[in-house]
C-alpha positions in Angstrom: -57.3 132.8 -70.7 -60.2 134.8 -68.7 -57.9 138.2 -70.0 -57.2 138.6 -66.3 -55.5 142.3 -65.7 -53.6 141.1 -63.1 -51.7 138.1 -61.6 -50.3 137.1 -58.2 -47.6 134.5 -58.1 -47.0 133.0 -54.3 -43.7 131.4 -54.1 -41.0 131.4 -56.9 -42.3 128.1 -58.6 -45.7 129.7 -59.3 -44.1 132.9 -60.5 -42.2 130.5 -63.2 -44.7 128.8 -64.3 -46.9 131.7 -65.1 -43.9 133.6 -66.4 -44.0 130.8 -69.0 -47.9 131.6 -70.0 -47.8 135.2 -70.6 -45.3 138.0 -71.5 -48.4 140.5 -71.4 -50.3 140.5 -68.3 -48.0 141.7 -65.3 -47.4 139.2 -63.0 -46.6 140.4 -59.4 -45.1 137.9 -57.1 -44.2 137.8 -53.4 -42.6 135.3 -50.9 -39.8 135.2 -53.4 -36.5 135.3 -52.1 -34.6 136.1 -55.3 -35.9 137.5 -58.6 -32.9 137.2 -60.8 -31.2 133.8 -59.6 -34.7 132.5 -61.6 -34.3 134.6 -64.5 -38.0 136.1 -63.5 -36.4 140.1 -63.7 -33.6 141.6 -65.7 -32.4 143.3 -62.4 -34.4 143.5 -58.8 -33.7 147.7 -59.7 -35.2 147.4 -63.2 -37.3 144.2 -63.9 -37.8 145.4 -67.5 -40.3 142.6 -68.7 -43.7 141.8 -67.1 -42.8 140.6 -63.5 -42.1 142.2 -60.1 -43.2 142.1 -56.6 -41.6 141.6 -53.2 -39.2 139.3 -51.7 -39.1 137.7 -48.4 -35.1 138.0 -48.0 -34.7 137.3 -44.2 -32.0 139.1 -42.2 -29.5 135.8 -42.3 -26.0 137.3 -40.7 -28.7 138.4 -38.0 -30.4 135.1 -37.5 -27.1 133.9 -37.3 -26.5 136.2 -34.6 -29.5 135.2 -33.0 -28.3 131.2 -33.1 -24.9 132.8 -31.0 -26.9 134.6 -28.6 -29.0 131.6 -27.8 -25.7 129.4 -28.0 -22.8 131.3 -26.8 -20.7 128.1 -26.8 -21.4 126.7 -30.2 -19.0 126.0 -32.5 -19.8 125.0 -35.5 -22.8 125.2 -37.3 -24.9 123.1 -39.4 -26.8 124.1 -42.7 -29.8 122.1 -44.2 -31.0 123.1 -47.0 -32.6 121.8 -50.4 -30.2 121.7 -53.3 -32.9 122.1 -56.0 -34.1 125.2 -54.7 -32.3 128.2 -55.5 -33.5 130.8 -52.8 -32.1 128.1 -50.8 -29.2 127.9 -52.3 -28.6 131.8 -52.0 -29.3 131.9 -48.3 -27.0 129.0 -47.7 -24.0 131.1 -49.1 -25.3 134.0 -47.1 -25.1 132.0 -44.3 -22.1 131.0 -44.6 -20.4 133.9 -44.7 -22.1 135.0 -41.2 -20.8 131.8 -39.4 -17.3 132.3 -40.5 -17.7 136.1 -39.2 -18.0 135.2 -35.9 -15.8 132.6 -36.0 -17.4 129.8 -36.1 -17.0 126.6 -38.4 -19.5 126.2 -41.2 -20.9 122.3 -42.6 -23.6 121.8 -44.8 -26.2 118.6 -45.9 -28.2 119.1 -48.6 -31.2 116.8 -49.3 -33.4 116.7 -52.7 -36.9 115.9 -51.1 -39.2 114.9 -47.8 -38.0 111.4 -48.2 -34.5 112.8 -47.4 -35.4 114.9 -44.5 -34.9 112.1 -41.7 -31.9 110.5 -42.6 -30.2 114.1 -43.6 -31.1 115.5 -39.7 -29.9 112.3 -38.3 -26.6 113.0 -40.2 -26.0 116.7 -39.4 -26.8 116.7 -35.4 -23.6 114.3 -35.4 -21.6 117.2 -37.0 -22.5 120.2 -35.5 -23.5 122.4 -32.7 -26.9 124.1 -33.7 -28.5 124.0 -36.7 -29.7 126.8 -39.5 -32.4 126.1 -41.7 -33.0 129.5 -44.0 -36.6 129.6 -45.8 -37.1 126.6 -47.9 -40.5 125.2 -48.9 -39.1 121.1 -48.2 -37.9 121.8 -45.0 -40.8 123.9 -43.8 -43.3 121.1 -44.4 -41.0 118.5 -42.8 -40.2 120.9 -39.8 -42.1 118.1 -37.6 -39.8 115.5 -38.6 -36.4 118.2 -37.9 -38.1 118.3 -34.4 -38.4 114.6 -33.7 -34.4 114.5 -33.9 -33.4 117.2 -33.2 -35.2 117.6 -29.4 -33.9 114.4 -28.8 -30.0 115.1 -30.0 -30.8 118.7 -27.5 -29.7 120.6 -30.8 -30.8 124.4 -31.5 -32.6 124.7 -34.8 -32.7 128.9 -35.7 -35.5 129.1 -38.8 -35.5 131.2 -41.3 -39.1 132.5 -40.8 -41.8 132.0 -37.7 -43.7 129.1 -38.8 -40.9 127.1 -38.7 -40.3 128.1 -35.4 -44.0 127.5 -34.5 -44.2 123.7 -35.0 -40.5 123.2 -33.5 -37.7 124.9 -34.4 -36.3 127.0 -31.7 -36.6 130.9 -32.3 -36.2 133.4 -35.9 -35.6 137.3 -36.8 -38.0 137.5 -39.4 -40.0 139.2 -41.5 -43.5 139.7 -40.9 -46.0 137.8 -43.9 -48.4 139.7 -43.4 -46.6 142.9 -43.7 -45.0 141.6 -47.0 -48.5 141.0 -48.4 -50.0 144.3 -47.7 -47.1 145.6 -49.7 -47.2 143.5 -52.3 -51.0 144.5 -52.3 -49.9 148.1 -52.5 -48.2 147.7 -55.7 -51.2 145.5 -57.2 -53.1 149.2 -56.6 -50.6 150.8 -58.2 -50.5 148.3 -60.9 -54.3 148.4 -61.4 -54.1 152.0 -61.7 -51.9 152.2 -64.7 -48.1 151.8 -63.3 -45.8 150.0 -65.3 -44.9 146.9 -63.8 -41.8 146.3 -65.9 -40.3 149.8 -64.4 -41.2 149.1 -60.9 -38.1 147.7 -58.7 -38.7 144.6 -56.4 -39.2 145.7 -52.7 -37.3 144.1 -50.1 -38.5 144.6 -46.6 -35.0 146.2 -44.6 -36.9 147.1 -41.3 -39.4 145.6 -38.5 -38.3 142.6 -38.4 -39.8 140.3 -35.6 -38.7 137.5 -33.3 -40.1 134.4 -32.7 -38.8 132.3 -29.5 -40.4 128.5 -28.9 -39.9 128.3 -25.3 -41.4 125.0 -24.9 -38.2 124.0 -27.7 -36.0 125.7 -25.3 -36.8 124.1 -22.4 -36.9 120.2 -23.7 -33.4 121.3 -25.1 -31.6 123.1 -22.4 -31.2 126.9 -23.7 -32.1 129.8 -21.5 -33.7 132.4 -23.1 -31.5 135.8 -22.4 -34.3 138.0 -20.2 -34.1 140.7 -23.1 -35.9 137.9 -25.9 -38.5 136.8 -22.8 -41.2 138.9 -24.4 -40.5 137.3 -28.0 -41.1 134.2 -26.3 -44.1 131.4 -26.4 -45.2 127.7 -25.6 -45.9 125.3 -28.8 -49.4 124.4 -29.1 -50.7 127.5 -26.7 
């Protein structure tokens, strides 16, 4: 309404709703896994309408590595996710297909909101090894609650991005936030100055990605940390 020139969606659910208020001003979004799952782009290559921006894609089949280097004897893996969210979704599958690379044995619960999160974390620690929780909006605000069980079942939780891992899960590959921002910020210069936002391809990060080990979640569960992610390493509340 205030003929804004441009707009910054956070988070797929914002980038909706304002795709649904104007097919004029470019919208750019960021920490959005998938921009064509939502319908926001024609293609990630070639947006073609008035939306585009960066994703925060994490490097799953390597967190999934990560979660066998910190458990070398698990077997099967447990994935909690949201149903309702479709970047969760997405990862899930990703996921999936990492676990069953390395030969382990994939399960899944799925819960629909917070009020789910206890009960569904109480049910998965009884059917796995370790747990994998990729980037998902319900599960990072209920990450204290995933803690509560999941120090006491001794399970490894690998997160999909570092604040998960900083108020309990137990250690992430991830991208950097802040680096994703100052490229997003990048393209809101380019934008500004006359680019056109429908011809400009989403940008995934591929590179520099960064670990995050909870040390103080390692030790109340039992996991050494291998002396080559030491460094990566911190203690919750410090």
């Amino acid at each position: 309404a205030e003929k804004a020139k441009l707009v910054l969606a956070i988070a797929t659910t914002a980038a909706t709703t304002m795709a649904g208020k104007t097919a004029d001003i470019p919208i750019l979004g960021t920490a959005i896994t998938d921009y064509e799952a939502p319908k926001l782009v024609q293609s990630n290559e070639a947006p073609g309408w008035n939306i585009s921006g960066t994703s925060d894609m994490n490097p799953v089949a390597a967190q999934i590595g990560l979660l066998k280097q910190l458990a070398p004897d698990c077997e099967t893996v447990g994935v909690l996710y949201t149903s309702g969210e479709m970047n969760s979704v997405l990862q899930a599958g990703m996921a999936k297909e990492a676990i069953e690379a390395l030969g382990m044995k994939y399960v899944e619960v799925t819960i629909t909101n917070t009020n789910d999160v206890q009960q569904a974390v109480q049910k998965i620690v009884g059917m796995c090894d370790a747990i994998y929780l990729p980037t998902d909006n319900v599960l990072a605000s209920s990450i204290p609650i995933v803690y509560g069980v999941t120090v006491e079942s001794k399970t490894p939780v690998i997160c999909g991005e570092s604040g998960m891992v900083e108020s309990g899960g137990l250690a992430t590959l991830g991208i950097s936030y802040s680096e994703l921002g100052y490229r997003t910020g990048l393209m809101a210069v380019e934008i500004l100055n006359g680019a056109d936002i429908s011809k400009m391809p989403v940008k995934f990060i591929t590179e520099g990605f960064e670990y995050k080990i909870n040390k103080t979640v390692a030790d109340e569960i039992g996991v050494e940390i291998p002396e080559e992610l030491l460094p990566y390493a911190f203690e919750m509340g410090k």
